[in-house]
N, C-alpha and C positions, 0 to 999 in steps of 0.2 A: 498595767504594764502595756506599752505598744508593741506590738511584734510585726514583724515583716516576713512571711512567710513565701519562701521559693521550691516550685521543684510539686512532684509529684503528690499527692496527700496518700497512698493506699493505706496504710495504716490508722489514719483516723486523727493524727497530732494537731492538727489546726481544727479541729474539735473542740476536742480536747482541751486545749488551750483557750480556746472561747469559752468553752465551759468551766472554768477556772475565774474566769471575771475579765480578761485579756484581751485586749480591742488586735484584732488581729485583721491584717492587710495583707491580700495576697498578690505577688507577681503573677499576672495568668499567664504572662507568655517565659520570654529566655528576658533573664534578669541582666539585663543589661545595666549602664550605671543610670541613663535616661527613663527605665523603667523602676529601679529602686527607688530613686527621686519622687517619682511619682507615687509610689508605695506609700512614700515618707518615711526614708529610713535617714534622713538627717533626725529626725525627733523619736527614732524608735530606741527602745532598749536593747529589743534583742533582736536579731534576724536568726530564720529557724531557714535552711538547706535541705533538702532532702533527694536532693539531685547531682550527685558529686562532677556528674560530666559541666556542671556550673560554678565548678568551683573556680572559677573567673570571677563568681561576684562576690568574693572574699574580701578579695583585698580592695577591690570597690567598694565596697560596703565600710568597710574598713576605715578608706580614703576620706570618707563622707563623714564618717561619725567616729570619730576617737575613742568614746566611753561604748558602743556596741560590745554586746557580747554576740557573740557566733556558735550556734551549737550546728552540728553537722546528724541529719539522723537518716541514717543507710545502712542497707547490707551493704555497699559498696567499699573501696579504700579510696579513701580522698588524697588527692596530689599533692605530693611531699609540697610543692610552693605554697598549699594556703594553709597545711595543718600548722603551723607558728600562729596563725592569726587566729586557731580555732580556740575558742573555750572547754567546747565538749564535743565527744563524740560519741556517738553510740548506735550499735548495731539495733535496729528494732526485734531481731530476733533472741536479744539477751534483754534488752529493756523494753518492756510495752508502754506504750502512746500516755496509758494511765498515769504512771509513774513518774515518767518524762514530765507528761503537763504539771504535774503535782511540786515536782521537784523545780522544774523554771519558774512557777509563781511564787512557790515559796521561798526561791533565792533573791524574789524582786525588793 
């Protein structure tokens, strides 16, 4: 599965998620739509957030790719405009990184 990963890692989920078998691309900077592109989230499956103050690149992301899924993973609340677009969301403090990876590869 390709992923498009944005936003902070402290938890370990783009790990994770590589360790799962997941070709995973990260934004290093603010996900902008010219830096998603470049990510390659027109070909990605899933894009993984973990920056809610980014939650701009939602519905970018979104824009680019119809079939995206969007998991959202923060202690944060993510802004009532992109939670429509989200698929999942999850507190890292209820769901660990292990889990999470386990459960997005196995939904692919």
């Amino acid at each position: 599965m390709k992923v498009v990963f944005a936003g902070h890692d402290d938890d370990g989920l783009r790990e994770r998620l590589e360790g799962e078998g997941n070709e995973v691309t990260a934004v290093e900077d603010i996900a902008t739509r010219p830096a998603l592109e470049e990510a390659g989230i027109v070909d990605a499956d899933l894009f993984v957030l973990t920056d809610v103050g980014q939650a701009t690149a939602v519905p970018i992301a979104k824009d680019l790719n119809d079939d995206l899924r969007v998991v959202i993973y923060s202690r944060d609340s993510l802004p009532e405009f992109a939670s429509a677009q989200v698929d999942f969301a999850v507190d890292p403090d209820l769901l660990g990184p292990d889990a999470v990876a386990e459960e997005l590869s196995d939904a692919a």
